[in-house]
C-alpha positions as CSV (number, residue, x, y, z in Angstrom):
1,X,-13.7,2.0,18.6
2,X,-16.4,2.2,15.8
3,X,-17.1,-0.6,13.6
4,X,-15.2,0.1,10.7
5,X,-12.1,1.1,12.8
6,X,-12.2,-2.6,14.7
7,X,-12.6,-4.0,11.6
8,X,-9.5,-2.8,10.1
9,X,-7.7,-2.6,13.7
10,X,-8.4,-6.6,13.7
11,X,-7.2,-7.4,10.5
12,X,-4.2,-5.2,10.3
13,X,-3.3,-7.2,13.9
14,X,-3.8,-10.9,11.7
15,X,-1.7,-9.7,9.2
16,X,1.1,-7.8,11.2
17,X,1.5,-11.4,13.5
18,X,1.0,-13.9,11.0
19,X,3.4,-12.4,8.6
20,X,6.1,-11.4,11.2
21,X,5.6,-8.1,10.3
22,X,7.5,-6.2,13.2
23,X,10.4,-6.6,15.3
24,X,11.7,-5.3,17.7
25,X,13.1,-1.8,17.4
26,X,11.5,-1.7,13.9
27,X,12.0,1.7,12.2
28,X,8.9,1.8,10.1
29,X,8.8,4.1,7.0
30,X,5.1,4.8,5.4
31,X,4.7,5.6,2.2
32,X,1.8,8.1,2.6
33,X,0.7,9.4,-1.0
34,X,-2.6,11.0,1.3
35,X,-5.1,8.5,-0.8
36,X,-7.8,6.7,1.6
37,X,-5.1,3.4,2.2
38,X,-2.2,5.0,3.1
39,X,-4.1,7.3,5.4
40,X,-5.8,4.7,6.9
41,X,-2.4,2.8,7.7
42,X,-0.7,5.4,8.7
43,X,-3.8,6.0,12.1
44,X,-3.5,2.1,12.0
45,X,0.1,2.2,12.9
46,X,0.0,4.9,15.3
47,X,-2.6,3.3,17.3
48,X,-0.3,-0.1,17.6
49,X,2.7,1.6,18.1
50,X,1.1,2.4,21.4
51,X,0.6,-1.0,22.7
52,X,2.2,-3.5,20.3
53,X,4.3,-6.2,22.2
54,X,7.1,-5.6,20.1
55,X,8.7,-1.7,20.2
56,X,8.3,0.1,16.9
57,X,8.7,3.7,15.4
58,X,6.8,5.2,12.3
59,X,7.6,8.3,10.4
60,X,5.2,9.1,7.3
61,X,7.1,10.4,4.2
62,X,5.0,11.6,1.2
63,X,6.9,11.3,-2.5
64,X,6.0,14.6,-4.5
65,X,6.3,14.7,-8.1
66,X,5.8,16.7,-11.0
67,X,2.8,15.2,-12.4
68,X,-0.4,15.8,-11.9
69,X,-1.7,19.2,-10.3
70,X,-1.0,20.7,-7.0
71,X,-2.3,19.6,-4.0
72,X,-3.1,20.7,-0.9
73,X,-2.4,18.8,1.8
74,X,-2.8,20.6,4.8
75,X,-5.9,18.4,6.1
76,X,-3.5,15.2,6.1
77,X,-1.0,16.8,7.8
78,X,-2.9,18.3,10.4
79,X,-4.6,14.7,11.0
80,X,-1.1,13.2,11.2
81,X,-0.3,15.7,13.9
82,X,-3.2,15.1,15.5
83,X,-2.6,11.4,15.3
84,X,1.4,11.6,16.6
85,X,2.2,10.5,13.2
86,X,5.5,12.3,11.9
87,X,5.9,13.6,8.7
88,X,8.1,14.3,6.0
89,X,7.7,15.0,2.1
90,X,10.6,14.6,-0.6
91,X,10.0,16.1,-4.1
92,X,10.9,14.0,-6.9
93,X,11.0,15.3,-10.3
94,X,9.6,12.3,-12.6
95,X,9.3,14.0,-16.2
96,X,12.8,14.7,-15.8
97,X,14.2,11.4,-15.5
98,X,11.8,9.9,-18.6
99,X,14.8,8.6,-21.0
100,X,14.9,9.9,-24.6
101,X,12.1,8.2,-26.6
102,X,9.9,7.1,-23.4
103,X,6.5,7.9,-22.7
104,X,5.1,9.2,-19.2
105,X,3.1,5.8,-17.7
106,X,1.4,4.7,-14.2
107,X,4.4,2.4,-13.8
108,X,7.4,4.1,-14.0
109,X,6.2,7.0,-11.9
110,X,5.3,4.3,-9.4
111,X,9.0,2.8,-9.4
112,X,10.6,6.2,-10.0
113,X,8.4,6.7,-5.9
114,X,9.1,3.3,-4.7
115,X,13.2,3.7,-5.4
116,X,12.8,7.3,-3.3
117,X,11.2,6.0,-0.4
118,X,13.8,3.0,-0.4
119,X,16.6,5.8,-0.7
120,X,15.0,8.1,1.8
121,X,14.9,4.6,4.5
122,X,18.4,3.3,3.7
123,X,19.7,6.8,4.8
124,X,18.2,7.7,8.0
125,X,18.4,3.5,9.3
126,X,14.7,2.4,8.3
127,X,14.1,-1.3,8.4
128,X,10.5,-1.5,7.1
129,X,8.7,0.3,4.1
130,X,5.1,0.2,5.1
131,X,2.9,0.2,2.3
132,X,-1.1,1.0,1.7
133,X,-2.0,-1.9,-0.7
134,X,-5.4,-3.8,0.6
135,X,-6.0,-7.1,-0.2
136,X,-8.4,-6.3,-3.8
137,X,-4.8,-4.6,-4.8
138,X,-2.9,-8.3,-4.3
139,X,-5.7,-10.0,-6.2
140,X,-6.1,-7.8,-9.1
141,X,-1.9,-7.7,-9.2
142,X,-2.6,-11.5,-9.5
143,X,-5.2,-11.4,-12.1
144,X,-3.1,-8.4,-14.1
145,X,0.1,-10.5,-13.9
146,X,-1.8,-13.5,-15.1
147,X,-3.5,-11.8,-18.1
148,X,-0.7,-9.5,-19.3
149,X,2.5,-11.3,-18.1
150,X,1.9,-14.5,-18.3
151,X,3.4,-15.5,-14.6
152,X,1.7,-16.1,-11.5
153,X,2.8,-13.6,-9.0
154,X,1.7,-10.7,-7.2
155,X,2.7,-8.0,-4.3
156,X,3.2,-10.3,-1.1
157,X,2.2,-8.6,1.9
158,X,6.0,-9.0,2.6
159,X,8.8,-8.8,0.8
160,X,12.6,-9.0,1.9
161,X,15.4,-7.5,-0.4
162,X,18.7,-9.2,-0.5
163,X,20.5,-6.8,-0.9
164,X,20.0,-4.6,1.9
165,X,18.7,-5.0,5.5
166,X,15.1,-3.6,4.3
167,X,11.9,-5.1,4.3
168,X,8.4,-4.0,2.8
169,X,5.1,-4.9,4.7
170,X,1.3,-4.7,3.8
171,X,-0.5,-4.2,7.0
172,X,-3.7,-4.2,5.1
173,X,-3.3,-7.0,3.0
174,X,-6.4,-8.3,4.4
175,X,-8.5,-5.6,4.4
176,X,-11.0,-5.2,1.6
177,X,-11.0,-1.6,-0.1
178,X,-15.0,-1.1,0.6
179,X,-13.5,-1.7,4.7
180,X,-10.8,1.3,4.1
181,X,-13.2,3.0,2.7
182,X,-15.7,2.9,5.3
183,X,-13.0,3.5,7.6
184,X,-12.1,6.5,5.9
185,X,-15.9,7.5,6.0
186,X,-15.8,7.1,9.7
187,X,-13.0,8.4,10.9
188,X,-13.9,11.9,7.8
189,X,-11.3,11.9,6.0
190,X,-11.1,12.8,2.2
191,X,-8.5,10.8,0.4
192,X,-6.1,12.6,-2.3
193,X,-6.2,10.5,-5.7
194,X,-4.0,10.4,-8.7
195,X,-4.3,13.6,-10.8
196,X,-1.9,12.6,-13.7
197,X,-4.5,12.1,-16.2
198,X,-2.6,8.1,-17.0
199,X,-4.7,6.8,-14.2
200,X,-7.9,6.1,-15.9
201,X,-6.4,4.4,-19.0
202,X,-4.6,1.6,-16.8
203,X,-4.6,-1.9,-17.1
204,X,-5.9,-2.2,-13.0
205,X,-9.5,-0.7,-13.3
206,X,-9.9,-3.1,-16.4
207,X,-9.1,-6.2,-14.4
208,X,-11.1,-4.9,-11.5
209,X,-14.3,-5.3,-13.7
210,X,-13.4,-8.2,-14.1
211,X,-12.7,-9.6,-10.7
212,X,-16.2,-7.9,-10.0
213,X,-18.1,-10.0,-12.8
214,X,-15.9,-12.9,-12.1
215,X,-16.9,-12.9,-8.1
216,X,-20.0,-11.4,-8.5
217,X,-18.6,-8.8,-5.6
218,X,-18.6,-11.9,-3.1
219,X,-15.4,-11.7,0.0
220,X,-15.6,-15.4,0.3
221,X,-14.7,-15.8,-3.5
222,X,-12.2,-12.5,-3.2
223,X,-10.7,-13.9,-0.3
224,X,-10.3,-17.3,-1.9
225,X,-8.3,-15.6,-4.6
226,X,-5.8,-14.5,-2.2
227,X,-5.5,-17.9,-0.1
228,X,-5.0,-20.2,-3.5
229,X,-1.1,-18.1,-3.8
230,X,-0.2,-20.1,-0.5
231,X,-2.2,-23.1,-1.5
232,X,-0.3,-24.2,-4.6
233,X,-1.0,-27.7,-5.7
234,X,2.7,-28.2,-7.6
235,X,1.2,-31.9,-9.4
236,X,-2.0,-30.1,-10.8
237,X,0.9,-27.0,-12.6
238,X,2.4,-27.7,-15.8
């Protein structure tokens, strides 16, 4: 392995054991929108599933939309069958289902995506919803929920529904973007990002700055961040 791959093959591994990420006979769904993250988890994956302790099976599904421009996305899915990753796509027309008197925004095309791929895993016996979201995503979720909502929460790196016997997991909720990015560098592959034109005018590249001024771009005081949600002192909380 290169440097950049170990690093994120490393951290994926803490994250995946400490978090009781897989079981056995886990039927993993990725979410693979072809940006840089979900990319990078899907190789990730593929790699484990050939000697992780615990038996597992991946299948990459890609949510298309109207919004944005075309794509092409031949490159990914040649990598994913170079990787042994299977693929699937499912188009999903968003605009349509804007209700009278809405406007178009980053979030509801995001849940109109997420409620697919759950869809797409309850039918064909999924377990787990694997998702791309590194560990500056959680902490600028934090900060963004903190400013704008007023609550302190965030996207765990695993979250059970109640309802149905489904799961989501972050593999790379320790992983630092600038590591997925050098990963993706290594291993030359050229992410596909959002083309929707809502992108630029959202809330998360605001807070980013932010974090960046607030941190001073230091992974001690990024990761500290992310430890202080499972380090809550209840007696020092109004």
């Amino acid at each position: 392995m290169k440097n950049a791959e170990t690093t994120i093959a490393k951290l994926s591994e803490v994250a995946l054991r400490r978090y009781g990420m897989i079981e056995e006979g886990d039927r993993i769904l990725i979410g693979a929108s072809g940006g840089k993250d979900s990319t990078a988890l899907a190789y990730d994956l593929a790699s484990k599933c050939r000697w992780w302790p615990a038996r597992f099976e991946i299948l990459a599904l890609r949510i298309e939309t109207d919004v944005g421009e075309p794509q092409d996305l031949s490159a990914l899915e040649s990598l994913f069958g170079e990787w042994g990753v299977p693929y699937d796509k499912v188009f999903v027309p968003v605009r349509e289902r804007i209700k009278a008197g809405e406007k178009m925004n980053c979030y509801w095309c995001s849940t109109q995506r997420r409620t697919e791929l759950i869809r797409y895993a309850l039918e064909r016996g999924f377990t787990k919803i694997a998702l791309g979201h590194h560990l500056d995503d959680i902490v600028e979720t934090l900060l963004m929920n903190m400013l704008h909502k007023g609550e302190f929460s965030t996207m765990p790196p695993v979250v059970r529904y109640r309802k149905y016997h489904l799961s989501v997991i972050r593999p790379l909720a320790l992983c630092e973007e600038r590591q997925v990015v050098a990963f993706a560098r290594e291993k030359g592959f050229a992410g596909v990002t959002c083309t929707c034109g809502f992108d630029g005018a959202s809330r998360r590249k605001e807070v980013r700055r932010k974090i960046a001024e607030l941190t001073g771009g230091s992974s001690e005081q990024k990761r500290n961040l992310f430890a202080s949600m499972s380090r809550v002192n209840e007696e020092y909380l109004a």
